[in-house]
TORDREN-733509 format. One record per residue: residue number from 1; residue in three letters; x, y, z of N, C-alpha, C in turn. Coordinates in Angstrom, 3 decimals. Layout:
<pts>
@num NUM residuo Ala n.x X n.y Y n.z Z ca.x X ca.y Y ca.z Z c.x X c.y Y c.z Z;
...
</pts>
This chain:
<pts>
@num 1 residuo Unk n.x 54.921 n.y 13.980 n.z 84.148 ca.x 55.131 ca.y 15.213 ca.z 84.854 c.x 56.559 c.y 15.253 c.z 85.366;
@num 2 residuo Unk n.x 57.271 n.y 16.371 n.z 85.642 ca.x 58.589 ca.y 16.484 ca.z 85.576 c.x 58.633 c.y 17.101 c.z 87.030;
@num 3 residuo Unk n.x 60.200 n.y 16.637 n.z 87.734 ca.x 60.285 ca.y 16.754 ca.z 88.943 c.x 60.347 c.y 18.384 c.z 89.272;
@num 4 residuo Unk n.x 60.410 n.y 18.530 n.z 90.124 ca.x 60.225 ca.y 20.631 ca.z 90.617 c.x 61.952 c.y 20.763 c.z 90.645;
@num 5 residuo Unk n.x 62.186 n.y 21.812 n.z 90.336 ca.x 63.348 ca.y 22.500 ca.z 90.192 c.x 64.002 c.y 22.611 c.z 91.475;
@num 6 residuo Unk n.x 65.350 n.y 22.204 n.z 91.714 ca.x 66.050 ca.y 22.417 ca.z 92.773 c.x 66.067 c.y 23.482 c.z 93.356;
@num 7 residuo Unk n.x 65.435 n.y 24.733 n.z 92.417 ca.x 65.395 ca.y 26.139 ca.z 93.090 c.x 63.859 c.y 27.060 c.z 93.883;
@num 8 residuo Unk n.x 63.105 n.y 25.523 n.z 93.279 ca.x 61.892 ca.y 25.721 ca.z 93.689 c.x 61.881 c.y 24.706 c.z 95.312;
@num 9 residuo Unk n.x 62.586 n.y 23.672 n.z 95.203 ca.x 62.494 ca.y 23.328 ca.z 96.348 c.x 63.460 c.y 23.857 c.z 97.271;
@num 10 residuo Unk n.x 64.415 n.y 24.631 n.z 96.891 ca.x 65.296 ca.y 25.554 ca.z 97.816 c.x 64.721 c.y 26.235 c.z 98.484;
@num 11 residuo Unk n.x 64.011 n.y 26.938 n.z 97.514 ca.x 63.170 ca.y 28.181 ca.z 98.287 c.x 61.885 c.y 27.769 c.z 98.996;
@num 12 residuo Unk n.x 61.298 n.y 26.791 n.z 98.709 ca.x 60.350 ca.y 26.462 ca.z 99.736 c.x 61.000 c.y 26.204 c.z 100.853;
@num 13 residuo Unk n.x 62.247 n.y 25.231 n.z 101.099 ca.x 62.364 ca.y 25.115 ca.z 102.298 c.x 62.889 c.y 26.216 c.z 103.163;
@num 14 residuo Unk n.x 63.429 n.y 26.711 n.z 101.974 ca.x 64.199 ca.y 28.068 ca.z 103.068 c.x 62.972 c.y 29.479 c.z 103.710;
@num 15 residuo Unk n.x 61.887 n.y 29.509 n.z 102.976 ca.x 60.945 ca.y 30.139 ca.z 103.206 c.x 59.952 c.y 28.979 c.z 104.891;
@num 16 residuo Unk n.x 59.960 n.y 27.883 n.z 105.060 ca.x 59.621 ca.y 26.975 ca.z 105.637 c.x 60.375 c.y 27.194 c.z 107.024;
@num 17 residuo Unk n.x 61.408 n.y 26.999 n.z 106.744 ca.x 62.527 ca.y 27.443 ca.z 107.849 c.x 62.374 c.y 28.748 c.z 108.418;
@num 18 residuo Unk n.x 62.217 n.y 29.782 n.z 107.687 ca.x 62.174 ca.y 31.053 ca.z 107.913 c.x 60.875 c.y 31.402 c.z 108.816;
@num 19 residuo Unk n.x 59.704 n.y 30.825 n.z 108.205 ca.x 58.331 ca.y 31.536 ca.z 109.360 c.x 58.646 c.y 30.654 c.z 110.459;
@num 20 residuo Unk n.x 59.386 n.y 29.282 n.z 110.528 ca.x 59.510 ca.y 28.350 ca.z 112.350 c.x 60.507 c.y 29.420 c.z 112.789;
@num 21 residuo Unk n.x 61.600 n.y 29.587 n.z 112.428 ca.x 62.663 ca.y 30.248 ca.z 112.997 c.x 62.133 c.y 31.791 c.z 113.327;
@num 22 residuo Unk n.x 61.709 n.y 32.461 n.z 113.030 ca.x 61.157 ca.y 33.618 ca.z 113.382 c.x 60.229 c.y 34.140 c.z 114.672;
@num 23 residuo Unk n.x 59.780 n.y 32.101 n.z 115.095 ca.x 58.710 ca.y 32.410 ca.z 116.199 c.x 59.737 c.y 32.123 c.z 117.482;
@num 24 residuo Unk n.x 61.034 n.y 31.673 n.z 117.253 ca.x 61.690 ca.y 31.061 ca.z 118.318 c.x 63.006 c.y 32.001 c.z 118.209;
@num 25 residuo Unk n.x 63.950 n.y 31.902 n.z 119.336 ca.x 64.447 ca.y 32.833 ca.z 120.137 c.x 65.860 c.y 32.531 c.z 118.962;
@num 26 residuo Unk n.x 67.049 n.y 34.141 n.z 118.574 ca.x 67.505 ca.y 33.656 ca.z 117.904 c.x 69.150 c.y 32.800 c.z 118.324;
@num 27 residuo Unk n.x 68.729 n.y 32.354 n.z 119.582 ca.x 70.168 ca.y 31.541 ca.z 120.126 c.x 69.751 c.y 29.916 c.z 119.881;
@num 28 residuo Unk n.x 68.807 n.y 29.662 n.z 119.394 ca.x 67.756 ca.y 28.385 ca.z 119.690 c.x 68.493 c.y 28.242 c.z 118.055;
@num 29 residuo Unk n.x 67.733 n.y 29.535 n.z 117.266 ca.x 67.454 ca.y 29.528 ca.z 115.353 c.x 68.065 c.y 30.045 c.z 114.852;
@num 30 residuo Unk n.x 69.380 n.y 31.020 n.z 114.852 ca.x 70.057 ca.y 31.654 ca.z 114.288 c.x 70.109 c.y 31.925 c.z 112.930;
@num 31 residuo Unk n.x 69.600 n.y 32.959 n.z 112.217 ca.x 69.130 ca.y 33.474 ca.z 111.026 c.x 70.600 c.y 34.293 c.z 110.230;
@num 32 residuo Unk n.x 71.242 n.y 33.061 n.z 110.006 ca.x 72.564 ca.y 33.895 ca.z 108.716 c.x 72.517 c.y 33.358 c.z 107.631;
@num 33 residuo Unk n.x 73.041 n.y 33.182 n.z 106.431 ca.x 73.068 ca.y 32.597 ca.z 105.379 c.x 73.759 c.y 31.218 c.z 105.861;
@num 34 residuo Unk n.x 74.677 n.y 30.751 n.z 106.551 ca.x 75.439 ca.y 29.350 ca.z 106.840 c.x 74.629 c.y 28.546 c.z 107.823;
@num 35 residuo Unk n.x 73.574 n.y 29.133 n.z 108.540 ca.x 72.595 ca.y 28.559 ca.z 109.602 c.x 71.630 c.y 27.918 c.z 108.575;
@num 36 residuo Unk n.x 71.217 n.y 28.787 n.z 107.955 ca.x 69.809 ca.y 28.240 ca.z 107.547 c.x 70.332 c.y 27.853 c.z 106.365;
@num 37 residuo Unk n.x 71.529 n.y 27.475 n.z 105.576 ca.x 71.663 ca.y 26.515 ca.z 104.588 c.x 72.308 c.y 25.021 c.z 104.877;
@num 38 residuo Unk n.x 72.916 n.y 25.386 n.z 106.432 ca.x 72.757 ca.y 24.305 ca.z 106.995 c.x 71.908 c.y 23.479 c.z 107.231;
@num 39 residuo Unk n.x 70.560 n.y 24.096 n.z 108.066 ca.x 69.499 ca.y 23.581 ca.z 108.773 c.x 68.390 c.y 23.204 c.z 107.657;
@num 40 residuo Unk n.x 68.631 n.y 23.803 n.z 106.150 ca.x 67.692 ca.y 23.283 ca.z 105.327 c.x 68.257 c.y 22.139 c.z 104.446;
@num 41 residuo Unk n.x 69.619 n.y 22.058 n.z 104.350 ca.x 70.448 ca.y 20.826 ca.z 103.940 c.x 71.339 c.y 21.532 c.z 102.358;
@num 42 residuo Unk n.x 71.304 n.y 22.539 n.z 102.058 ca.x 71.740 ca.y 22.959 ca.z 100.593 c.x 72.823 c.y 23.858 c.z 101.168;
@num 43 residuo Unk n.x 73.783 n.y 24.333 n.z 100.058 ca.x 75.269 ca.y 24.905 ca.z 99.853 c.x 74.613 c.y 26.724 c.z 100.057;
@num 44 residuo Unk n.x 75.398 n.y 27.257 n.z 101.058 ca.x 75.278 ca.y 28.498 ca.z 100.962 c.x 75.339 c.y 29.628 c.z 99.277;
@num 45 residuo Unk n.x 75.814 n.y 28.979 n.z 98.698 ca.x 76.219 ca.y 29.519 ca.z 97.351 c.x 74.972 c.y 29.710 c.z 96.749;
@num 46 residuo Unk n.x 74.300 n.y 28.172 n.z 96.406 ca.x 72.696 ca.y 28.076 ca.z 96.784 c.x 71.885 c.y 29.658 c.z 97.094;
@num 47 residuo Unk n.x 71.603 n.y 29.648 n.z 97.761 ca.x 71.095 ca.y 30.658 ca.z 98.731 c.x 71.399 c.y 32.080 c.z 97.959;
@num 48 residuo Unk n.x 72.593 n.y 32.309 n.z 97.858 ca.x 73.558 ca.y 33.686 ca.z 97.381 c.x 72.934 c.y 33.834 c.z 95.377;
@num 49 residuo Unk n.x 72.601 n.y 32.594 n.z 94.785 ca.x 72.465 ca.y 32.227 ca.z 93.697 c.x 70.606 c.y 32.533 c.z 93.513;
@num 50 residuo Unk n.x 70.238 n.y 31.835 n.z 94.199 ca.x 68.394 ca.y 32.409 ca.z 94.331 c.x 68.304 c.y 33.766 c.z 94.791;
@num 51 residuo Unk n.x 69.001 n.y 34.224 n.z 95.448 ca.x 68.796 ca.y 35.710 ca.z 96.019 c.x 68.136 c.y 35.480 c.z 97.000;
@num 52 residuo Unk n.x 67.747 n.y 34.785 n.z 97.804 ca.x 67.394 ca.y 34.127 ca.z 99.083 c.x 67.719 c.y 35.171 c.z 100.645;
@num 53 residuo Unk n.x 69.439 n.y 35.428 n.z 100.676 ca.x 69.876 ca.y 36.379 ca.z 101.545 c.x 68.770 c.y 37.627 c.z 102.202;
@num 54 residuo Unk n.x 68.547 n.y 38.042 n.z 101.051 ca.x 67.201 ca.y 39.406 ca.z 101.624 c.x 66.282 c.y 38.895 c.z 102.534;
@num 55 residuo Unk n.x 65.824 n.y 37.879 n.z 102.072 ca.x 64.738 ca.y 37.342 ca.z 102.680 c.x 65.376 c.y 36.582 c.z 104.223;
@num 56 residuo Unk n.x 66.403 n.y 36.510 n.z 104.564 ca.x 66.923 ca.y 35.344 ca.z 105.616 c.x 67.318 c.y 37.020 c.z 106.403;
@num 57 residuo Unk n.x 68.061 n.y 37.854 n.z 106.045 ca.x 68.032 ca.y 39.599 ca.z 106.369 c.x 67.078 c.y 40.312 c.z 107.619;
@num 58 residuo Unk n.x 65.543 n.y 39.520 n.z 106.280 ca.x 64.520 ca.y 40.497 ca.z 106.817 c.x 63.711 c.y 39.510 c.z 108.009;
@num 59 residuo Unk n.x 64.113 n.y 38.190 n.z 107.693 ca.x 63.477 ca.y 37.625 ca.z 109.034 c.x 64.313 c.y 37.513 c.z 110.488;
@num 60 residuo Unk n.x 65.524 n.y 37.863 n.z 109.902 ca.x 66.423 ca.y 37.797 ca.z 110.981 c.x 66.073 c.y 39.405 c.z 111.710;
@num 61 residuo Unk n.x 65.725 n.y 40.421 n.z 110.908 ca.x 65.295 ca.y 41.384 ca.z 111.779 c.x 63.985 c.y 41.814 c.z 112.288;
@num 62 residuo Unk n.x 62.983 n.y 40.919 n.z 111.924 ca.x 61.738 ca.y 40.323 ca.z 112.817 c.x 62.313 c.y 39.566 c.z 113.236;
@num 63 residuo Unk n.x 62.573 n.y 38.910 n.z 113.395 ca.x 63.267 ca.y 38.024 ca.z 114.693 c.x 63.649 c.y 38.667 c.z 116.071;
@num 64 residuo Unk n.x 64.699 n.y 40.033 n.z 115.607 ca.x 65.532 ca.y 40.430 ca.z 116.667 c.x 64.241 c.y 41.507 c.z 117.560;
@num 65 residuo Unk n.x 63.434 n.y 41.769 n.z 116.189 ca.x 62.332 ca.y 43.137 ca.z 116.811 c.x 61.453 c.y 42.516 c.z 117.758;
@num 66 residuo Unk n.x 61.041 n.y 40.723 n.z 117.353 ca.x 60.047 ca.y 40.152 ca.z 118.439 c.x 60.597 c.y 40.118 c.z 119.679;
@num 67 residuo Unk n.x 61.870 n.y 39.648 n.z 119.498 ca.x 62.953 ca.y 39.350 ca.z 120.818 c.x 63.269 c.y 40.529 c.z 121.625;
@num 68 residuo Unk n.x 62.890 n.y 41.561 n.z 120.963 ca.x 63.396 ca.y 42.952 ca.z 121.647 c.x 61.880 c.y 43.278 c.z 122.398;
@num 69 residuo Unk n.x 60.446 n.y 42.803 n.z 121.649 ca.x 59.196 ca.y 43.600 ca.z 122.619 c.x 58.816 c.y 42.730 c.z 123.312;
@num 70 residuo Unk n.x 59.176 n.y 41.184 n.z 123.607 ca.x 58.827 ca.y 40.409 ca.z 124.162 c.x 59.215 c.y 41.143 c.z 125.812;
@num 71 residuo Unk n.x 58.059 n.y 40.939 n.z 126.922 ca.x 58.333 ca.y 41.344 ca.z 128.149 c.x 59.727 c.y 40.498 c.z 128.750;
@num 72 residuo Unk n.x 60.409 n.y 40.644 n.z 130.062 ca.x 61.536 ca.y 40.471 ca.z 130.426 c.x 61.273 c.y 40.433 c.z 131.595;
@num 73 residuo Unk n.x 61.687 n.y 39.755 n.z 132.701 ca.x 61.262 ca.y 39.780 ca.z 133.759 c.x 60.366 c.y 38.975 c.z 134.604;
@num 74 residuo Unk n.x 60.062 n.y 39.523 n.z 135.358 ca.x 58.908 ca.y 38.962 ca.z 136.001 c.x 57.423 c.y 38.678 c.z 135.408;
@num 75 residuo Unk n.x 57.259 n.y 39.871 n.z 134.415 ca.x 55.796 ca.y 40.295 ca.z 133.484 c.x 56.085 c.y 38.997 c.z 132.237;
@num 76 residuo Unk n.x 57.520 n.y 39.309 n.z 131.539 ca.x 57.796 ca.y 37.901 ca.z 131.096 c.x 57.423 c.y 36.132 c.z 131.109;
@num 77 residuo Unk n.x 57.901 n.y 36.199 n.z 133.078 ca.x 57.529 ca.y 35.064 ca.z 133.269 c.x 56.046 c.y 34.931 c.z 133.185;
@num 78 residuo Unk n.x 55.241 n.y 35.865 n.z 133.502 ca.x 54.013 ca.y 35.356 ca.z 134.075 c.x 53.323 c.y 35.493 c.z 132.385;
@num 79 residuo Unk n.x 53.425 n.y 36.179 n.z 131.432 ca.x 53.283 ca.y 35.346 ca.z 130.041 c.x 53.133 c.y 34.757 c.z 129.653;
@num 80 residuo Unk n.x 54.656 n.y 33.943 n.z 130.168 ca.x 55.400 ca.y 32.869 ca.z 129.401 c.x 54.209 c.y 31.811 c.z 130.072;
@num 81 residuo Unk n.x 53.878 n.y 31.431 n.z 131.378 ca.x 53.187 ca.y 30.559 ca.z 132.182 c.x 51.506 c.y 30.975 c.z 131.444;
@num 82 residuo Unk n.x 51.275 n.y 32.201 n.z 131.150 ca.x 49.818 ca.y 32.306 ca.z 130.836 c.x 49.824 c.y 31.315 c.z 129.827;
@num 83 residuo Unk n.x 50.837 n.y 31.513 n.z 128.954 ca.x 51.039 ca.y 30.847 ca.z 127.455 c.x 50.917 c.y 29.524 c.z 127.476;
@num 84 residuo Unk n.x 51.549 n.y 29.002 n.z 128.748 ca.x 51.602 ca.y 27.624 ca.z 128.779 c.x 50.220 c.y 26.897 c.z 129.161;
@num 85 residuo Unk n.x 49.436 n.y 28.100 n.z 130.396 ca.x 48.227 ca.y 27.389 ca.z 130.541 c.x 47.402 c.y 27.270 c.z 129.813;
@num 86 residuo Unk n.x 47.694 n.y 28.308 n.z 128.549 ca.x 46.045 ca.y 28.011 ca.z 127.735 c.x 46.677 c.y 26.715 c.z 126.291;
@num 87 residuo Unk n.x 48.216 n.y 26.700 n.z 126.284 ca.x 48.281 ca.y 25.133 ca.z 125.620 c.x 47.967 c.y 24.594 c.z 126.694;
@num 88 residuo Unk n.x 47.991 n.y 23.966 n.z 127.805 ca.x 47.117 ca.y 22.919 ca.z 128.449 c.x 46.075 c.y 22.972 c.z 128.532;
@num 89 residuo Unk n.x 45.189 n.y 24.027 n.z 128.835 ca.x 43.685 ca.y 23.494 ca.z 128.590 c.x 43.533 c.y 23.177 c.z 126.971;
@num 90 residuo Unk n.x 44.189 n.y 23.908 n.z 126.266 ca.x 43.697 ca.y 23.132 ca.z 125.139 c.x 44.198 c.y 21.616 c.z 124.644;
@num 91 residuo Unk n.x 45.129 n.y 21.406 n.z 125.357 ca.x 45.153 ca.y 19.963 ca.z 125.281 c.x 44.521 c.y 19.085 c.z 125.974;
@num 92 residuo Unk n.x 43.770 n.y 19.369 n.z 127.088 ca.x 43.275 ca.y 18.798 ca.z 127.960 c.x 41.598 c.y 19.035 c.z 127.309;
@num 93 residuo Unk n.x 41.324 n.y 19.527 n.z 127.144 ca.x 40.135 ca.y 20.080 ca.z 125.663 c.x 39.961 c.y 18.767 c.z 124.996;
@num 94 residuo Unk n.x 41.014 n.y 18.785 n.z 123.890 ca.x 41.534 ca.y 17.917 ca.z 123.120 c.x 40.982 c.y 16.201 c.z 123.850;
@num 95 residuo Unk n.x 42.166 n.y 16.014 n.z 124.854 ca.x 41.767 ca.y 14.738 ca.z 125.498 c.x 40.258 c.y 13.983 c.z 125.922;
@num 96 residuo Unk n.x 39.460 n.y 15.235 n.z 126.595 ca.x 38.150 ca.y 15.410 ca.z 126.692 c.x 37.443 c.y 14.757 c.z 125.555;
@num 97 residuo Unk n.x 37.541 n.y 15.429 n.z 124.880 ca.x 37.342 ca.y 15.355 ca.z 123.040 c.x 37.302 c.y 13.590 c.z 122.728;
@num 98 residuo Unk n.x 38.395 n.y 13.319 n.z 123.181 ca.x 38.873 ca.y 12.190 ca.z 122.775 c.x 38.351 c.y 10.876 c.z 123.594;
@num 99 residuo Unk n.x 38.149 n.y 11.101 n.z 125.013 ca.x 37.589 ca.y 10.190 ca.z 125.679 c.x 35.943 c.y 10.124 c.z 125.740;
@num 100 residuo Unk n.x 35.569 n.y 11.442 n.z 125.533 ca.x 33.719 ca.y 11.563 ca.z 125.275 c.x 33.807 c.y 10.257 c.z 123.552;
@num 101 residuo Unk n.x 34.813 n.y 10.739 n.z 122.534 ca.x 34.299 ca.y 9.803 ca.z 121.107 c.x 34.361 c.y 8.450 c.z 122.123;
@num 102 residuo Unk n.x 35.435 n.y 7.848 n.z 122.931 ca.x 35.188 ca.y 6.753 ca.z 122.785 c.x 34.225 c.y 6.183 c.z 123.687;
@num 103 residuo Unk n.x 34.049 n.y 6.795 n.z 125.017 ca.x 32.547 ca.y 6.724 ca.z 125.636 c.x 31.110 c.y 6.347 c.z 124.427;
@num 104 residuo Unk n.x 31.059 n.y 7.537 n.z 123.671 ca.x 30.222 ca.y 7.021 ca.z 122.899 c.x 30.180 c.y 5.788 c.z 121.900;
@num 105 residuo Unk n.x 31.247 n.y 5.889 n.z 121.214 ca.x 31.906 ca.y 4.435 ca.z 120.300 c.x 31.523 c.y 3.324 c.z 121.066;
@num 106 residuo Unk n.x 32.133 n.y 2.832 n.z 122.537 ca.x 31.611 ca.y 2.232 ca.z 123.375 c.x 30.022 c.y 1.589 c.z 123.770;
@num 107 residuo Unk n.x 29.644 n.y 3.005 n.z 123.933 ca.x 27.646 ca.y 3.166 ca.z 123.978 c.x 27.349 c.y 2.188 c.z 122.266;
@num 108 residuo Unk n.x 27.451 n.y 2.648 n.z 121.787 ca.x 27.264 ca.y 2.438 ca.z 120.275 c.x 27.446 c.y 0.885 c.z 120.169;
@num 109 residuo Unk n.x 28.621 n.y 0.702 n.z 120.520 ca.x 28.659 ca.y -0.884 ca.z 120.067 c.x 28.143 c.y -1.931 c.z 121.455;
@num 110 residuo Unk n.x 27.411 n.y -1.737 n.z 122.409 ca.x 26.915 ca.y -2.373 ca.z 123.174 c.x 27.720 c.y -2.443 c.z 124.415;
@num 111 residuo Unk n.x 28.866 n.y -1.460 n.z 124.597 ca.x 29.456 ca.y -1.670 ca.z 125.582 c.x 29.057 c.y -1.175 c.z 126.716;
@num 112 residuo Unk n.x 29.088 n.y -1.140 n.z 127.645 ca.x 28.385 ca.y -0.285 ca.z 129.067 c.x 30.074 c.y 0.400 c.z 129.147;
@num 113 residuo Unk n.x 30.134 n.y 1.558 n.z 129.214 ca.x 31.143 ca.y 2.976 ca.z 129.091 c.x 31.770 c.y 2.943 c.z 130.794;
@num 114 residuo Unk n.x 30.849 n.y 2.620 n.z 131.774 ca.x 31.339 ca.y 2.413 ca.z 132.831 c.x 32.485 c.y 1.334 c.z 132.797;
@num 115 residuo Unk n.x 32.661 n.y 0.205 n.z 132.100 ca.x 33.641 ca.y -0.614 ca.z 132.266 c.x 34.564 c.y -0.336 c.z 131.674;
@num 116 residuo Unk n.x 34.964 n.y 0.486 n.z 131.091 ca.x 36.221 ca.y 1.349 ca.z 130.608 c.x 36.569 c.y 1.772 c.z 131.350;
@num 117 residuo Unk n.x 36.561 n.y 1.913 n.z 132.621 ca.x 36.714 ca.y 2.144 ca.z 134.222 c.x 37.244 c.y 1.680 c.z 135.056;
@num 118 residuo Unk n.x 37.013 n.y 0.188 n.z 134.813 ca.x 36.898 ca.y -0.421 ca.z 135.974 c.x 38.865 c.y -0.786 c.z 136.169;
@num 119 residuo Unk n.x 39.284 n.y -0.650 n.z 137.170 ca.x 40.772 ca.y -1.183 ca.z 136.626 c.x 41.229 c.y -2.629 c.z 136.732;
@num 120 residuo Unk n.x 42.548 n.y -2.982 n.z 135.800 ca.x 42.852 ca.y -4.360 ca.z 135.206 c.x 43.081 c.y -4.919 c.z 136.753;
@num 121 residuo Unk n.x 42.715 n.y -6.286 n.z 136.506 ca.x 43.263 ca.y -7.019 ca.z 137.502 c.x 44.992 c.y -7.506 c.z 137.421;
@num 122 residuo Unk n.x 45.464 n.y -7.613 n.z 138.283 ca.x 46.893 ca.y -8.054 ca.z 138.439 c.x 47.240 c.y -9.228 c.z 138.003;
@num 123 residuo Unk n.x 47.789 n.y -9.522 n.z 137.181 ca.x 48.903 ca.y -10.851 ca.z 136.658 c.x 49.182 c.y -11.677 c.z 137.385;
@num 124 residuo Unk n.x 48.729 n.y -12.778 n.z 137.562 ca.x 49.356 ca.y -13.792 ca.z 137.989 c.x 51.096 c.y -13.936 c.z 138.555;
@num 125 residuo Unk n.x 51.940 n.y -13.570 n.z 139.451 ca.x 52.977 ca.y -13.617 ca.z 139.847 c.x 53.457 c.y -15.017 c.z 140.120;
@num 126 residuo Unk n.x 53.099 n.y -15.993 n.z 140.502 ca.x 53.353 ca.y -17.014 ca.z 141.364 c.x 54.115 c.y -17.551 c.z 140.186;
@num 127 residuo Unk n.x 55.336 n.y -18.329 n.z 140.681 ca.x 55.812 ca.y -19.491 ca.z 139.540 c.x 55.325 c.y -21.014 c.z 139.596;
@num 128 residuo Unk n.x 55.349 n.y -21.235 n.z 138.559 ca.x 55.036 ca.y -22.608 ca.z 138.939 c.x 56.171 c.y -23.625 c.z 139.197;
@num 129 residuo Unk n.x 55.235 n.y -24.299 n.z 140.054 ca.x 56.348 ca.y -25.263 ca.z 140.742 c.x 56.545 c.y -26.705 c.z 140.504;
@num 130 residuo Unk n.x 55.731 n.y -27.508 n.z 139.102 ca.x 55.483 ca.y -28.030 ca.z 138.554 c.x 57.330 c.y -28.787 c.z 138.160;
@num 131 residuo Unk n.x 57.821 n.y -29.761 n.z 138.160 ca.x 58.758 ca.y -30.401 ca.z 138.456 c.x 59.733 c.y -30.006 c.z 139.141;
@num 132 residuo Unk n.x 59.457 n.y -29.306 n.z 140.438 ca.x 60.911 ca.y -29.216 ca.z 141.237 c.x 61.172 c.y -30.238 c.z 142.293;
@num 133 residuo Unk n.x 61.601 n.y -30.647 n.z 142.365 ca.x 61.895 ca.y -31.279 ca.z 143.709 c.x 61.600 c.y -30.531 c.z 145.310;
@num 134 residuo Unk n.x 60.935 n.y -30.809 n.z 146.079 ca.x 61.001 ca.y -30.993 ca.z 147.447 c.x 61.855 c.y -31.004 c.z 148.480;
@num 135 residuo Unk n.x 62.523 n.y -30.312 n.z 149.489 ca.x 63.970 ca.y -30.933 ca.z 150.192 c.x 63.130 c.y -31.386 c.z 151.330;
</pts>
């Protein structure tokens, strides 16, 4: 089987690049032909040669249209924070998720789930004093 065409993997990445960059602000992602042949690693010429440009065009102006209805302000902030709380519960979801498997894993292999609990005892600090001299 024969490797994929440099123009097939151009355009995947530049299409790849294009839906991340579109969700993020464009001072962060900047959508020109020298940005995103930078940020995907290939020669702008590249780009100009696939006919690529249209497409980097039209996300750059979804880009500017999201950036333009996104709220501003105060209504903004409180969004931006809604946005953030429902990624934390869903990560905290997630974690849940994760400590119920091993509760059970635990149960399962004979462990009592309560001692996954209990906390470590402290390390030994003391040095030993095992050949020093005495004054």
């Amino acid at each position: 089987m024969g490797r994929k065409s440099k123009r097939d993997t151009v355009t995947e990445a530049v299409q790849h690049y294009l839906t991340e960059a579109e969700a993020q602000s464009p001072d962060t992602h900047p959508l020109d032909v020298g940005s995103v042949a930078a940020a995907v690693g290939c020669a702008r010429s590249s780009i100009y040669n696939y006919g690529l440009q249209n497409d980097i065009l039209m996300a750059a102006q979804r880009q500017r249209e999201r950036e333009q209805t996104q709220p501003t302000g105060l209504k903004g902030l409180i969004h931006q924070l809604r946005d953030e709380i429902t990624a934390m519960e869903t990560r905290n979801l997630a974690l849940l998720e994760q400590l119920n498997l091993v509760e059970a894993n635990a149960a399962r292999l004979g462990v009592d789930p309560e001692e996954l609990y209990r906390p470590l005892l402290k390390p030994p600090r003391h040095a030993p004093t095992t050949g020093r001299r005495r004054k």
